[in-house]
C-alpha positions as CSV (number, residue, x, y, z in Angstrom):
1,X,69.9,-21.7,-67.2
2,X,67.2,-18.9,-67.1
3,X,64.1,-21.5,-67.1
4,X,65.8,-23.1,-64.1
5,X,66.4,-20.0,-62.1
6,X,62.9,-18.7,-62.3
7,X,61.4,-22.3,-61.6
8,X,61.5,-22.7,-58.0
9,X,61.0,-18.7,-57.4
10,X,57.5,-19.3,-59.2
11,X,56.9,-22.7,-57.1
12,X,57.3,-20.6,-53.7
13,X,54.3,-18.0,-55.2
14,X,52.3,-20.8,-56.1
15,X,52.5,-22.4,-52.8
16,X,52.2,-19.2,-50.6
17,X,49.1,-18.2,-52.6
18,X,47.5,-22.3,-51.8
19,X,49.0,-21.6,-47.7
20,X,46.8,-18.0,-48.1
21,X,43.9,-19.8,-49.6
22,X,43.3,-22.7,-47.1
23,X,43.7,-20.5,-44.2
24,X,40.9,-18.2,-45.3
25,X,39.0,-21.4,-45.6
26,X,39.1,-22.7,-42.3
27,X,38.6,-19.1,-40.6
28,X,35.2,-18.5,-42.7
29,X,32.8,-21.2,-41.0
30,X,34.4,-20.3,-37.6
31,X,33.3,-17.0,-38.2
32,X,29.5,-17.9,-39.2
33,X,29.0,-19.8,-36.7
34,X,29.6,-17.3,-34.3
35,X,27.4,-14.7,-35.8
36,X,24.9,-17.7,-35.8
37,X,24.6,-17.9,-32.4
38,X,24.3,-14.0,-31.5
39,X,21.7,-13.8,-33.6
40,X,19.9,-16.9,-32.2
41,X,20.3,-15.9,-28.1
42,X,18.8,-12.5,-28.0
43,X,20.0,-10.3,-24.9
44,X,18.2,-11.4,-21.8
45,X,16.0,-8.5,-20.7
46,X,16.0,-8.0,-16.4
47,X,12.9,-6.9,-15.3
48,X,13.8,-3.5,-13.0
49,X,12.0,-2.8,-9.9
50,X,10.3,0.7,-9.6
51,X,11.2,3.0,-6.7
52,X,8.5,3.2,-4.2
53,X,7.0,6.9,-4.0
54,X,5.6,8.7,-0.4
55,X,3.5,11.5,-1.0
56,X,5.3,14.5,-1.8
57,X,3.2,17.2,-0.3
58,X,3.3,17.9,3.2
59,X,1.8,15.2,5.1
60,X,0.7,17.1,7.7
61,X,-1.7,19.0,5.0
62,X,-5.0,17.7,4.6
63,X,-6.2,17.5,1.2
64,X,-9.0,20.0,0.0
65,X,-10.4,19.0,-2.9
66,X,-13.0,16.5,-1.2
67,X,-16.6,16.9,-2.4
68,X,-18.0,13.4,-2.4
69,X,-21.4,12.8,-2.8
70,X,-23.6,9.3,-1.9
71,X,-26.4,9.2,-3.6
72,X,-26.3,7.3,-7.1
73,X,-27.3,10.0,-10.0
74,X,-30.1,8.3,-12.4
75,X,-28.3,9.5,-15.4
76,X,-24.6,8.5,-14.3
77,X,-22.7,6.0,-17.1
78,X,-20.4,3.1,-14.8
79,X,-17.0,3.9,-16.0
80,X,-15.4,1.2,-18.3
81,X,-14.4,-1.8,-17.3
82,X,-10.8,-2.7,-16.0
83,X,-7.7,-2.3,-18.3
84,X,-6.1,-6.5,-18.9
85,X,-3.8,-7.6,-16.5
86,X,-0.2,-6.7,-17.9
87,X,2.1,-9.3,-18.7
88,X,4.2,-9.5,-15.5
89,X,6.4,-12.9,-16.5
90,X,9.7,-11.8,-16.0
91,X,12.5,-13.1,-18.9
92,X,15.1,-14.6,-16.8
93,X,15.0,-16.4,-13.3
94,X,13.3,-14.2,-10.8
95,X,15.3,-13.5,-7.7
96,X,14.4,-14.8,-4.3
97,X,14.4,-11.3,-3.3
98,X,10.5,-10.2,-3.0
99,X,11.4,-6.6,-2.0
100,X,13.7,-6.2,-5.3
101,X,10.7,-7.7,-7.7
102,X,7.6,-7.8,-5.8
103,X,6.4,-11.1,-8.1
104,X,7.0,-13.3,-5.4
105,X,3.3,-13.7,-3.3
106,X,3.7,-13.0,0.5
107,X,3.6,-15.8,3.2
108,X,0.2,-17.5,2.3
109,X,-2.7,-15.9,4.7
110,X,-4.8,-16.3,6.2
111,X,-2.3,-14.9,9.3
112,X,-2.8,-16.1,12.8
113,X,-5.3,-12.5,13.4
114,X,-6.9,-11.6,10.1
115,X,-9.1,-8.9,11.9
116,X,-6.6,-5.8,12.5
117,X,-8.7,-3.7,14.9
118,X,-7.5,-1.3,18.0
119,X,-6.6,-4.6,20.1
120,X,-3.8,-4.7,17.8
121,X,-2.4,-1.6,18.3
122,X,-1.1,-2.9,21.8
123,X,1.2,-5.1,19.6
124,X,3.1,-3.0,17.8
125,X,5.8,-2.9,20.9
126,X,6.3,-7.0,20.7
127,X,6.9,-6.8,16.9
128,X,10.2,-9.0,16.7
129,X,13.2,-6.8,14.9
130,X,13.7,-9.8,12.9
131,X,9.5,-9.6,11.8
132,X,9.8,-5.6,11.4
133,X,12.9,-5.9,8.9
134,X,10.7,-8.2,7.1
135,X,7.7,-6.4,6.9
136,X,9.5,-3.0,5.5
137,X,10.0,-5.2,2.7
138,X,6.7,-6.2,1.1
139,X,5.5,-3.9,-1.0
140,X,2.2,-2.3,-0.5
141,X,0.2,0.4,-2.4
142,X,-3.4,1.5,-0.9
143,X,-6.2,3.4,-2.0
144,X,-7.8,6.2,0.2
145,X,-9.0,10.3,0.5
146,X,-7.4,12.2,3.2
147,X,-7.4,10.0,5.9
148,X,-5.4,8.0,3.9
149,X,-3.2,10.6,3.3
150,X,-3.3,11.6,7.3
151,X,-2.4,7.8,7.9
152,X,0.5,7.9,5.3
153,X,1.7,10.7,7.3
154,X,1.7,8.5,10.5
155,X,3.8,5.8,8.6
156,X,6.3,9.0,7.9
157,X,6.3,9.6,11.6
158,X,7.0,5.8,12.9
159,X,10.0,6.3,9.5
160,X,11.7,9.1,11.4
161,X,15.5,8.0,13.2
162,X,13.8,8.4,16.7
163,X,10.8,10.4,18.5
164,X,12.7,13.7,19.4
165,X,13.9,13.8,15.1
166,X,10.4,13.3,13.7
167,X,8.5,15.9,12.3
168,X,6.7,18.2,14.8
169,X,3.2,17.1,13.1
170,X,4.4,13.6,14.8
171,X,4.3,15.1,18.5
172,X,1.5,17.6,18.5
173,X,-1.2,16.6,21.2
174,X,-3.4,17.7,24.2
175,X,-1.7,19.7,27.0
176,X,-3.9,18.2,30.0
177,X,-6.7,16.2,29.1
178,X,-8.3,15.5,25.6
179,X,-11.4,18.2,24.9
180,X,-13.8,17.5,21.8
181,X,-13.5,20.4,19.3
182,X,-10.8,22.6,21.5
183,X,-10.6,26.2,20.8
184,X,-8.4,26.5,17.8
185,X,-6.8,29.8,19.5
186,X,-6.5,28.2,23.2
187,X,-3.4,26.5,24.4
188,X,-5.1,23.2,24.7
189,X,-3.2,21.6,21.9
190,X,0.8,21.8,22.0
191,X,3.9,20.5,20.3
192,X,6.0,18.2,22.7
193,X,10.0,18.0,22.6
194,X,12.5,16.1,24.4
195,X,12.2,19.8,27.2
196,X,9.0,18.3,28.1
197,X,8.5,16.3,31.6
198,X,6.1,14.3,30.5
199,X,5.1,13.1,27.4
200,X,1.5,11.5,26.6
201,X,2.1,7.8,25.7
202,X,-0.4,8.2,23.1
203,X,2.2,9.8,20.8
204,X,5.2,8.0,21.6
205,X,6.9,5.8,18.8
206,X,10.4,4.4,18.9
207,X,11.3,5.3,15.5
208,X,13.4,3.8,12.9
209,X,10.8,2.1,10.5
210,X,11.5,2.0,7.1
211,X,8.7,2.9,4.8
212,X,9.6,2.8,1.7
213,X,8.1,0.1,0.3
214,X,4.6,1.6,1.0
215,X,2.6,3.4,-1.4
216,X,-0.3,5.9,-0.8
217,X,-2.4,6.9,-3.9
218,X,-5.3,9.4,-3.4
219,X,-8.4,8.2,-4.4
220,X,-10.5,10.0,-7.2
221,X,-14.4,10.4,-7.6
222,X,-17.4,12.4,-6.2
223,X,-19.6,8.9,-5.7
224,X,-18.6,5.7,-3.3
225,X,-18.6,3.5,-6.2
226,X,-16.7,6.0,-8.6
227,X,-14.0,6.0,-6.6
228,X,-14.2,2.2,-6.3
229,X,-14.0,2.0,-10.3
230,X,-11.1,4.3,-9.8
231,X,-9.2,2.0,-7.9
232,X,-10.7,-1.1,-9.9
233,X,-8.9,0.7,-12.8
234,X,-5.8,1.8,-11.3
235,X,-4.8,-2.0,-10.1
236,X,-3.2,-2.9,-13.4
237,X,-0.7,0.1,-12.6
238,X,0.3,-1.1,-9.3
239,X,0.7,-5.3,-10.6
240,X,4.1,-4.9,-9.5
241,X,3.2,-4.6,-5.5
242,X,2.7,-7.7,-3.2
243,X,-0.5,-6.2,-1.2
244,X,-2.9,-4.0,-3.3
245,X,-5.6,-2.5,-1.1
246,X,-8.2,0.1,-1.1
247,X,-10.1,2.1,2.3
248,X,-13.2,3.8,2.2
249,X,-13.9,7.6,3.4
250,X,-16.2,8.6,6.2
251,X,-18.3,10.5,3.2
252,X,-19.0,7.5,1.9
253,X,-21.2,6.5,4.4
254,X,-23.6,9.4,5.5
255,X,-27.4,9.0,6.1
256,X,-27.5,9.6,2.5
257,X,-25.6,6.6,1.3
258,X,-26.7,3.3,-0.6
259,X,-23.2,1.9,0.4
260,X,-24.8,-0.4,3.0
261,X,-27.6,-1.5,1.2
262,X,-26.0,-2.6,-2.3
263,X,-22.1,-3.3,-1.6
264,X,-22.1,-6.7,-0.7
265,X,-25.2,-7.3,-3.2
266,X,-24.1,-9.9,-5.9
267,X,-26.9,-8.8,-7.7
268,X,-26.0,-5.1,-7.7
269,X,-25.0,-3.6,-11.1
270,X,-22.6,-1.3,-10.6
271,X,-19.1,-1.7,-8.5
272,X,-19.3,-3.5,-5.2
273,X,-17.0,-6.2,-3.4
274,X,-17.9,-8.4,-5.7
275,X,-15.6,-6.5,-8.2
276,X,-12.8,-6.9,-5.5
277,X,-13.0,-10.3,-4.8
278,X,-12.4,-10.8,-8.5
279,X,-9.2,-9.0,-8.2
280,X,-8.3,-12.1,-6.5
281,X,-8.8,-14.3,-9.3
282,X,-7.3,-12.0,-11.2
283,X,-4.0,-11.7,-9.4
284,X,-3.5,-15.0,-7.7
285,X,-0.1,-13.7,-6.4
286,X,-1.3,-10.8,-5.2
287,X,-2.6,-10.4,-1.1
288,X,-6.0,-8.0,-1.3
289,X,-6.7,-6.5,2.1
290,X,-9.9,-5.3,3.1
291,X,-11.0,-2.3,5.0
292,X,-13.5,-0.7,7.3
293,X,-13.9,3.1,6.6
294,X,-13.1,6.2,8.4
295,X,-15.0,7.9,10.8
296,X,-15.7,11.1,11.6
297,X,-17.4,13.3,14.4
298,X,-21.0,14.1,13.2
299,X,-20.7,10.4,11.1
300,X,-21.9,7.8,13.2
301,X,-24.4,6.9,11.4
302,X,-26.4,3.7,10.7
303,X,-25.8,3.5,7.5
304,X,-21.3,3.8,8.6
305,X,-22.5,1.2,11.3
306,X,-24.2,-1.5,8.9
307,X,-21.4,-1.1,6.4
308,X,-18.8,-1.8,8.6
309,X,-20.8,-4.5,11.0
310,X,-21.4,-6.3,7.1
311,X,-17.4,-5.6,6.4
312,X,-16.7,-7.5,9.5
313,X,-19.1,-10.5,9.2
314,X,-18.1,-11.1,5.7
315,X,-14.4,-11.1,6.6
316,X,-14.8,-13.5,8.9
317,X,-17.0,-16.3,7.0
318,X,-14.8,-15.7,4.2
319,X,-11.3,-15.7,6.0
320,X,-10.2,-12.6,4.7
321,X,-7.7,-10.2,6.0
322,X,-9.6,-6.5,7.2
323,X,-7.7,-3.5,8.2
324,X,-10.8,-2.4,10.7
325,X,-9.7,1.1,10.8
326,X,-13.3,2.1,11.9
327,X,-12.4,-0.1,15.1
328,X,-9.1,1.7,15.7
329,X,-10.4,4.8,15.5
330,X,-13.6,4.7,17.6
331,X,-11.8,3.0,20.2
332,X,-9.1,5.6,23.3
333,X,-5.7,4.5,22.9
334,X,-6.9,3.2,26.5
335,X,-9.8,0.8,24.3
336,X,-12.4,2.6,25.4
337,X,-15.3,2.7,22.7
338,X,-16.6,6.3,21.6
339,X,-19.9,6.2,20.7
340,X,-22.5,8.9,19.0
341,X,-25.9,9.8,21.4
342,X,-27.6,7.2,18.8
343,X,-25.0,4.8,20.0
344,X,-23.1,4.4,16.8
345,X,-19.6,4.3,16.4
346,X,-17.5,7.8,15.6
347,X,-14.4,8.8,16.2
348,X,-12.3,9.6,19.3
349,X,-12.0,13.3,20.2
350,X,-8.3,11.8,21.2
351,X,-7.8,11.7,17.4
352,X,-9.3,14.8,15.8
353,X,-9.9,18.2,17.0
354,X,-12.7,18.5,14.5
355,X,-16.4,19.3,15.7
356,X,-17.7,17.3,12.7
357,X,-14.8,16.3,10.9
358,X,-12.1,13.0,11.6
359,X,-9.2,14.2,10.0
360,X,-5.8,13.2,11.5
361,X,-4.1,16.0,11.4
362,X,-4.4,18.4,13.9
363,X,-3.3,15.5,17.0
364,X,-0.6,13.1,16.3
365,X,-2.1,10.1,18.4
366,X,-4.9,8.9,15.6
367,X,-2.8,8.8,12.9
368,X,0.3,7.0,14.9
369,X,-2.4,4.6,16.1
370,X,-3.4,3.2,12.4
371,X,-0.3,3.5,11.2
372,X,0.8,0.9,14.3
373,X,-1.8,-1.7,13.2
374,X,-0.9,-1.6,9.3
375,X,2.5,-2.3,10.8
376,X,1.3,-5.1,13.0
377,X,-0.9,-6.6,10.0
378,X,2.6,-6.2,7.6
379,X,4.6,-8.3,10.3
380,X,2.2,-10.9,10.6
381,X,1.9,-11.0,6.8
382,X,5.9,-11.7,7.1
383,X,5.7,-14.2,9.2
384,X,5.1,-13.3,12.4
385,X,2.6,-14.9,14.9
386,X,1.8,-12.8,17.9
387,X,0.5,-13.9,21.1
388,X,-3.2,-12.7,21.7
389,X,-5.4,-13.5,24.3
């Protein structure tokens, strides 16, 4: 009677302990093959976009540290060259969005006017609000000394919500009628508001242009072609932007400058446009604009006047896109050319009050004026196709 009681008490173990087993069975290759797969698809990584950066001095300061020389020192060692390009192939689908990854190359140029000079200034006003919305989305770095640094200032003042809320280095002009070199103590130079009658149209800007997307790094180097190896090295740094660009100072091109005899040289063995025009090659995606230089009072020189007349020619048999900022700034905001007494270009005393100088600073009207035609050059880069004469 014993060995039949304990019987089926010892069946139900047995069989519970089978139930346990098989379960544990079927639960173990579920489980591998799901730690299988995590390990096989690794996290996807999303390539982040870096935050655009405005100079964060006071634009209205000129920089100081400015002691470029031209001439070519015998014993002088041509910097390294250029770092590799980095490997910009994002991991998972780019975005449509240019502005959020800046991979996407702009709207192919040539655009309809690949000479940006002071003619178009005048087209600033007929930029389409759908074009300008565009255009403050491409991201753009350039290159320059402190003209570039007067112009980024300019791009601050078009940023501002309207005229009356910009900064007052945005509305400083001439009280009656522009004077070459005015007396730094007189009252020839003033600081309009919305209390005055009349304000000169050469410093009046709607407002309301976003910025941020543009980049202005200051150049480094005491020679022409150092601070071109600068920027030749920099470029890898700034892979990320859609146009990449580089301007050239008014001390680059004194009488005592090579710049205009070797820069467009293929034969030349040291840094010259040659070295820029490989850029292209190596950043297909990329748009490379070219510039004129700066200009300055007592720099109307041949040798600024060759260089530029060479810029020019060369953009045009080549199809390239030039920022001719000596054009905008030799030329009234009426487009009136201002000549040296050697008949050379220099700049307009409407844009400096420097005797010898051409900084931007001092007047608002030279620096709004190039800072119109990058935006003109930007819309037309997004698109837009304006109608010139």
């Amino acid at each position: 009677m014993q060995t039949k009681q304990i019987l089926p008490w010892a069946l139900v173990i047995v069989l519970g302990l089978a139930l346990i087993v098989m379960l544990v069975q079927q639960n173990q290759p579920a489980a591998v093959s799901q730690n299988q797969t995590e390990t096989a698809t690794p996290p996807v990584a999303i390539a982040a976009s870096p935050t655009a950066e405005t100079p964060a001095s006071n634009p209205s300061t000129t920089p100081t540290n400015e002691q470029t020389t031209t001439a070519k020192p015998a014993d002088l060692i041509t910097p390294s060259a250029s770092p590799s390009q980095p490997d910009l192939t994002p991991t998972s689908p780019a975005p449509t969005n240019a502005s959020i990854t800046g991979f996407q190359p702009l709207a192919a140029p040539p655009i309809p006017v690949n000479i940006i000079d002071h003619r178009a200034v005048a087209l600033y006003d007929q930029i389409p609000p759908e074009f300008l919305q565009e255009a403050e989305k491409i991201r753009m770095v350039f290159f320059d000394r402190s003209v570039g640094w007067n112009i980024s200032s300019g791009l601050d003042c078009l940023a501002a919500p309207s005229w009356a809320a910009s900064p007052s280095h945005c509305r400083r002009y001439f009280t009656s009628q522009v004077i070459c070199a005015p007396d730094p103590n007189s009252n020839q130079v003033k600081t309009y508001t919305g209390r005055d009658a009349a304000i000169p149209a050469a410093i009046r800007f709607p407002g309301g242009n976003d910025r941020s997307n543009i980049e202005f790094v200051l150049s480094e180097g005491a020679y022409w072609f150092e601070e071109l190896q600068y920027f030749l090295n920099q470029v890898p740094q700034y892979a990320d932007r859609q146009i990449i660009t580089y301007g050239h100072n008014y001390l680059q091109v004194t009488s005592a400058s090579d710049i205009a005899d070797v820069y467009f040289d293929p034969s030349y063995d040291g840094p010259n446009l040659y070295d820029l025009v490989g850029l292209e090659a190596q950043y297909p995606d990329k748009t490379f604009v070219y510039w004129t230089t700066s200009l300055a009072r007592n720099i109307g020189t041949d040798v600024s006047r060759r260089f530029n007349d060479q810029m020019r020619e060369w953009a045009r048999t080549n199809n390239r896109i030039l920022y001719d900022l000596a054009d905008i700034l030799s030329h009234t905001p009426e487009g009136e050319a201002c000549l040296s007494d050697s008949g050379n270009p220099v700049i307009c005393c409407a844009y400096t009050t420097e005797s010898e100088g051409g900084h931007l600073g001092a007047v608002s009207a030279g620096k709004l004026q190039a800072a119109k035609a990058m935006w003109v050059l930007l819309a037309q880069l997004a698109g837009w196709q304006p109608n010139t004469p």
